[in-house]
N, C-alpha and C positions, 0 to 999 in steps of 0.2 A: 871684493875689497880686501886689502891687504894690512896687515900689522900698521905698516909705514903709514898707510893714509888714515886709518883711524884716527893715528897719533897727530898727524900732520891737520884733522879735522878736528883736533880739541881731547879726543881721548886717551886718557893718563898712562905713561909707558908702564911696563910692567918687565919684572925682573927677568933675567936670561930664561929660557925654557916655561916662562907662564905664557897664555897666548888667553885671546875671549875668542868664544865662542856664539853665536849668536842661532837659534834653533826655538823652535816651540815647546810648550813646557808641555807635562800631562792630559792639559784642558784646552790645550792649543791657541795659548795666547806666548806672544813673542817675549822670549830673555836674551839676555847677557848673563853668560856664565863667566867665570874669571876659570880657567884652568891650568895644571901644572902636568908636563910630558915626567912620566914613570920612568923608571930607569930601563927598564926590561920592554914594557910594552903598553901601549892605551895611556889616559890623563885622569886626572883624580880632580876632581872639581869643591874648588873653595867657597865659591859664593856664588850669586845672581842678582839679577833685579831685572825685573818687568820693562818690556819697552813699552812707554807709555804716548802709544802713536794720537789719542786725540787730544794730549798736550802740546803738540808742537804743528806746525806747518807741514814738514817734512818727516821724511822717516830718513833721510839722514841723520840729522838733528836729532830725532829721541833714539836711533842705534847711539849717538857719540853720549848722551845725555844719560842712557843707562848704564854705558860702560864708566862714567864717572861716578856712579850711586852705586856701579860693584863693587869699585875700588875704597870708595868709601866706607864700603859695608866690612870688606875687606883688613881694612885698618885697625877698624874697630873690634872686630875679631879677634884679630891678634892680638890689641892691646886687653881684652878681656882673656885672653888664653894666658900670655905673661903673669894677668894678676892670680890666674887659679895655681900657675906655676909657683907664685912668690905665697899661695894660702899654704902649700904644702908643706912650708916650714912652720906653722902655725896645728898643725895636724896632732894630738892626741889631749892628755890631760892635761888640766892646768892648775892642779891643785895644790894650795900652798902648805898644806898640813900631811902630804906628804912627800916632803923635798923635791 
C-alpha cells in the first residue's frame, strides 16, 4: 500500500520527506511509526502507536486508525517540545534581592 492510499483511506497527510511506516515492535505486536528521510542516509523515527487489530473489523481500518493516533501523538509532541523551548527563557535565578 502506498503513501497516496493511506491518505486516500482516511490517514492524515504528512509533511514532504515524513513517510509511516508500519512493521512489528520489539514484542511483535503491530505499529505505525511516523518517520522522517535523513539527509545523508536511513529515517529517524518521531512517534508510533499500536495497531490495535481486535478494535476494528478490518486491519485496514486499524493500519489508517493508528496512523491517525501517530499523527496525533505527533502533534502533541511538538507542541510540548515548543513549550520546553519557550521554558528556556525562564531558566536561572529569580531573585529579587539581587537585581
Amino acid at each position: 500500500m502506498t503513501m497516496e492510499q493511506l491518505v486516500l483511506a482516511g490517514a492524515p497527510e504528512l509533511p514532504e520527506g515524513w513517510f509511516y511506516r508500519v512493521r512489528e515492535d520489539r514484542f511483535g505486536w503491530p505499529e505505525v511509526e511516523i518517520r522522517e528521510h535523513r539527509r545523508r542516509f536511513g529515517s529517524r523515527q518521531h512517534t508510533y502507536a499500536l495497531v490495535r487489530l481486535d478494535d476494528y473489523e478490518n486491519v485496514h481500518d486499524a493500519v489508517v486508525a493508528a496512523c491517525v493516533t501517530a499523527r496525533e501523538k505527533l502533534h502533541v509532541d511538538f507542541e510540548l517540545r515548543e513549550k520546553f523551548r519557550a521554558l528556556g527563557s525562564y531558566i536561572g535565578d529569580h531573585d529579587g534581592r539581587r537585581g
